[in-house]
Each structure stands twice: as C-alpha cells, then as structure tokens.
KEKE-3310 file (N, C-alpha, C; in steps of 0.2 Angstrom, whole numbers, plus 5000, padded with zeros to 4 digits):
npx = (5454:5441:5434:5428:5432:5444:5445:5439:5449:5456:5452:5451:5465:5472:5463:5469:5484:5484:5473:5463:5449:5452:5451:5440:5445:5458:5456:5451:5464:5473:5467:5467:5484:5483:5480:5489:5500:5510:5514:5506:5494:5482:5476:5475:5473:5476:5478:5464:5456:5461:5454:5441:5444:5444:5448:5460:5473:5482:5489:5491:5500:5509:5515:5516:5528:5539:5542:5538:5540:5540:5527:5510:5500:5510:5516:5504:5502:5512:5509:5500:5504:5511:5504:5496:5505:5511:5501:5495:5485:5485:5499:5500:5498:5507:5520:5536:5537:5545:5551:5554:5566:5562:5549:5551:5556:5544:5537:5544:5544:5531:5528:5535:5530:5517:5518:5525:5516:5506:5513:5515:5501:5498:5505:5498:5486:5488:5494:5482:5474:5479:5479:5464:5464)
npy = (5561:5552:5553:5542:5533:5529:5527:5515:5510:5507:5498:5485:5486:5484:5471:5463:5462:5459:5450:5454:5464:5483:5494:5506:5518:5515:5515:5529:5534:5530:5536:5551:5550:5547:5562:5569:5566:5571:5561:5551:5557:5556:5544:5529:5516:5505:5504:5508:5496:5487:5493:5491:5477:5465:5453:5454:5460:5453:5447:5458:5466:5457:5458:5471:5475:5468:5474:5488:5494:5506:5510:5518:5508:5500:5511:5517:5505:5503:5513:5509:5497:5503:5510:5497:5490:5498:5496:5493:5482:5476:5468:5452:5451:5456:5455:5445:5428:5415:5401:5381:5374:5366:5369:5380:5379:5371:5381:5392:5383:5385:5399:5402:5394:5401:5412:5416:5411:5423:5432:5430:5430:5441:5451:5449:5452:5465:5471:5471:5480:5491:5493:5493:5506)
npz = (5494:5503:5520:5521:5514:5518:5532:5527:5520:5533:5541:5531:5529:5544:5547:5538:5541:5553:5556:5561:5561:5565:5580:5583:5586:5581:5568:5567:5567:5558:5550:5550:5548:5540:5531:5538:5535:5518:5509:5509:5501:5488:5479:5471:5457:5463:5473:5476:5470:5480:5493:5490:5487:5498:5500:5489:5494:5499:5489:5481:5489:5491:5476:5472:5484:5478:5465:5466:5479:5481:5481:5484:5490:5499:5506:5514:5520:5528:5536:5545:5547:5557:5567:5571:5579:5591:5596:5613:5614:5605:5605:5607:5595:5587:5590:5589:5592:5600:5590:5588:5581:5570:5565:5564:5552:5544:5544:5536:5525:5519:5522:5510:5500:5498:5499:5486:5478:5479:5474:5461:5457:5461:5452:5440:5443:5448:5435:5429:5434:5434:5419:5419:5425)
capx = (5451:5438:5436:5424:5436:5449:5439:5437:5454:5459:5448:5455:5472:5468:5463:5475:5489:5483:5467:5454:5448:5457:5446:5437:5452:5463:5454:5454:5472:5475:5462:5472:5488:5483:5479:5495:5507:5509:5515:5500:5488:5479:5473:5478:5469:5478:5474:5456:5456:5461:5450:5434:5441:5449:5453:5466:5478:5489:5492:5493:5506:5517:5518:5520:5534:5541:5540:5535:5541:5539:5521:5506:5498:5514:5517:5497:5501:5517:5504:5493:5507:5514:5497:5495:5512:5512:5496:5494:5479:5486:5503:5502:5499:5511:5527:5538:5538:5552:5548:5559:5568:5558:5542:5552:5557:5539:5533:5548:5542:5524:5527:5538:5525:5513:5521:5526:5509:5504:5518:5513:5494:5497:5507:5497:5480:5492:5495:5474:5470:5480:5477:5458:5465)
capy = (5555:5554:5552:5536:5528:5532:5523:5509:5507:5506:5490:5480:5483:5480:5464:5460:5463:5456:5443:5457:5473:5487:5497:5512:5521:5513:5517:5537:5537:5529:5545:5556:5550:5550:5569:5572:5563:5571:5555:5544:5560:5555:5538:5525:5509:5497:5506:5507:5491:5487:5495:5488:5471:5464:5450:5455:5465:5450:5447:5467:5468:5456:5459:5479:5472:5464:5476:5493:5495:5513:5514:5521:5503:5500:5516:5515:5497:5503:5518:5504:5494:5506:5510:5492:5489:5501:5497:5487:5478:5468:5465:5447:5449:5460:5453:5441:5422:5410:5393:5377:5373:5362:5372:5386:5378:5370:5389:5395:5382:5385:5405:5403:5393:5403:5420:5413:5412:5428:5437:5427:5433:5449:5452:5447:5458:5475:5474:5473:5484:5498:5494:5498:5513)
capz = (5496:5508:5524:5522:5510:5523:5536:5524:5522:5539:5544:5528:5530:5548:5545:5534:5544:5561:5557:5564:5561:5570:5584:5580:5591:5576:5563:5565:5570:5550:5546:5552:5549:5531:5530:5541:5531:5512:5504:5507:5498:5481:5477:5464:5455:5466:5482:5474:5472:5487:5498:5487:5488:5505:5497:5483:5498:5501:5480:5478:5492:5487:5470:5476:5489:5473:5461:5468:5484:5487:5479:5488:5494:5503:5509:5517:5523:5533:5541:5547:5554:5564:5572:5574:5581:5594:5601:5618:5614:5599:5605:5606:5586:5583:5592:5584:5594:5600:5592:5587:5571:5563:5566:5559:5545:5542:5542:5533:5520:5519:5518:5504:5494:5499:5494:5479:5473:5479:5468:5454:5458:5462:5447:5436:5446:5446:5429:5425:5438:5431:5415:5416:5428)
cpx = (5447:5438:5433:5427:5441:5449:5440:5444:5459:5458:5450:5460:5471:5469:5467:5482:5487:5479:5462:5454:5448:5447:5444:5444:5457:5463:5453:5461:5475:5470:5467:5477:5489:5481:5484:5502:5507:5509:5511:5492:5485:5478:5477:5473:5470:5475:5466:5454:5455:5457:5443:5436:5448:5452:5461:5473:5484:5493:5495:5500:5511:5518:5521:5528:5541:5545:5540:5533:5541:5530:5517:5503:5503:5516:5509:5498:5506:5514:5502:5497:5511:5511:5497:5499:5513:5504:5496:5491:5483:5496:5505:5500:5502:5519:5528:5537:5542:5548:5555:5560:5565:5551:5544:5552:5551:5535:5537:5544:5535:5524:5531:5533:5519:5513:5524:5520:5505:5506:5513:5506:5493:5500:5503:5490:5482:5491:5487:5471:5473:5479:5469:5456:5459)
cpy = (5557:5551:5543:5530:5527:5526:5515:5501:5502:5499:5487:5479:5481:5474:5460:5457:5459:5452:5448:5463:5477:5490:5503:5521:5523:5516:5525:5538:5536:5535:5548:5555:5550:5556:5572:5571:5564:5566:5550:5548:5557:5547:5535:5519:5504:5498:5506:5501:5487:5485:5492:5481:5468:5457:5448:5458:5460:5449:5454:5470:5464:5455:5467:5478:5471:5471:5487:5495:5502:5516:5514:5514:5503:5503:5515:5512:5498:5509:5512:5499:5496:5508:5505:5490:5491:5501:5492:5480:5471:5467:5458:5446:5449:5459:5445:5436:5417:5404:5389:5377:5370:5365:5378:5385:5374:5378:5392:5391:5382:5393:5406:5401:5399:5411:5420:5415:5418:5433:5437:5429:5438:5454:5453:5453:5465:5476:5475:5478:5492:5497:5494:5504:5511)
cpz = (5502:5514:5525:5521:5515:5527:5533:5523:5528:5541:5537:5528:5538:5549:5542:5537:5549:5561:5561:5565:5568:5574:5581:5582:5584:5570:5561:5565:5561:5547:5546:5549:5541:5528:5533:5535:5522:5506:5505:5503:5491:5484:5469:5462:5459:5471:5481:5475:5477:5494:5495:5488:5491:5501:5492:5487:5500:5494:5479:5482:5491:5480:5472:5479:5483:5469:5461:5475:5489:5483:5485:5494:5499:5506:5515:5523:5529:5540:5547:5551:5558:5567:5573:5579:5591:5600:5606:5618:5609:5600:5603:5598:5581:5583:5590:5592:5593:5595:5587:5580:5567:5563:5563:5553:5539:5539:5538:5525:5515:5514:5512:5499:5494:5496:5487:5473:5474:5476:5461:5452:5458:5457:5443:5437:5446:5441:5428:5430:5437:5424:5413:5421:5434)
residu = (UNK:UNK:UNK:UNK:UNK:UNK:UNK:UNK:UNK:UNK:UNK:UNK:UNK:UNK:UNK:UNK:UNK:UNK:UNK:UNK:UNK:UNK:UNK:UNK:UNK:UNK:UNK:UNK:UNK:UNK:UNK:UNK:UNK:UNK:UNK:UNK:UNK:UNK:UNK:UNK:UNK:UNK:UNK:UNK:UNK:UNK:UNK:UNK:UNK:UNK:UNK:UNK:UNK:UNK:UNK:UNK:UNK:UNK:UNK:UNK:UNK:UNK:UNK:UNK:UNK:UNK:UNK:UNK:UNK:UNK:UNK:UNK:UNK:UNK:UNK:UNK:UNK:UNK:UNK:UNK:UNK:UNK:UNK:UNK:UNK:UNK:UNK:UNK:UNK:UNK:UNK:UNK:UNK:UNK:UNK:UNK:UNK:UNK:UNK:UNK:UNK:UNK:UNK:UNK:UNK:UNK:UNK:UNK:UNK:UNK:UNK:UNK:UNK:UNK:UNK:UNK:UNK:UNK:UNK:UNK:UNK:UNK:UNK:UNK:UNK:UNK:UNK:UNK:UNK:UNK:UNK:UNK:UNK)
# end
C-alpha cells in the first residue's frame, strides 16, 4: 500500500470517528503506524472501498463489527482511534460525557435505530464489494 492511499485513509477514518479530518500531525502517525504494525500490511476490497468512498465507512464498520471483527477495516479503524484518543486537541471528542436519563435513553434509542440500519447496509455493501473483489 502506498504511502498516498495511507494518507487518504487517515483523513476518512478521521472524520469518520471524530466529525473532522485529523491534522497533518495525525495523519502520518496512522502512515507510520501502518508500516510499523504487521497486521494492518496488504489491502482488501472493503478497505478499498473505503478509502475511495467516505461515505460507505459507517455501513462497512458495522456490518464488520458484526460479522468480521478481526478483519483489516476494523483493525485500521482501531489504529485511527487510538491516535485520535490520545490526542490533546480532540479530547473534548473523544471523551465519554455525563448526561441524564432520558437524554440517554433518547440517544440510546436513536443509535440503535440508526445502527440497525447500518448493519443491514453494510451487509448487504460487504457482500458486493467482495464479490467484485
């Protein structure tokens, strides 16, 4: 993989995870840490995918989550959040917050719907995305 696609990576999951592309800072430390780290080496359709289209990364991961929880995208996705994690600047995006019970349980039943149909979506996008490899 190269270093561009690498790159390209970094800024969709990124985004993905946090609502706004990582810093240039960010973005080599997921270089790096995918030439350091043997188990994120080669490439797959999904991860191709992927990276070509920011959109499909929350269907792809929770059908993966699902389904395929030790494949490459979620390996990747876990890089990306523990650079993000760890960084000062996006604390306030990355740390959990207090809030009340029915605010929880309104969010509780939002991301349920909402990851519902993400599985169901991203199922259905895994399977054609490896089927034309």
């Amino acid at each position: 993989m190269n270093d561009t696609d690498l790159r390209t990576e970094a800024r969709v999951f990124g985004h993905y995870l946090v609502g706004e592309a990582p810093s240039e800072i960010l973005v080599e430390r997921y270089r790096a840490a995918n030439h350091e780290i043997s188990a994120l080496h080669g490439d797959d359709p999904v991860v191709a995918y992927a990276r070509r289209r920011p959109w499909s990364v929350a269907m792809l991961d929770a059908a993966a989550g699902l389904t395929a929880s030790g494949s490459l995208l979620r390996k990747k996705l876990l890089v990306m959040t523990a650079i993000l994690e760890t960084t000062p600047e996006l604390v306030d995006k990355t740390e959990p917050r207090a809030v009340g019970l029915p605010q929880l349980a309104a969010r509780l039943g939002v991301a349920g719907v909402r990851t519902a149909l993400e599985v169901a979506g991203g199922l259905a996008l895994t399977a054609v995305v490896k089927r034309r490899g």
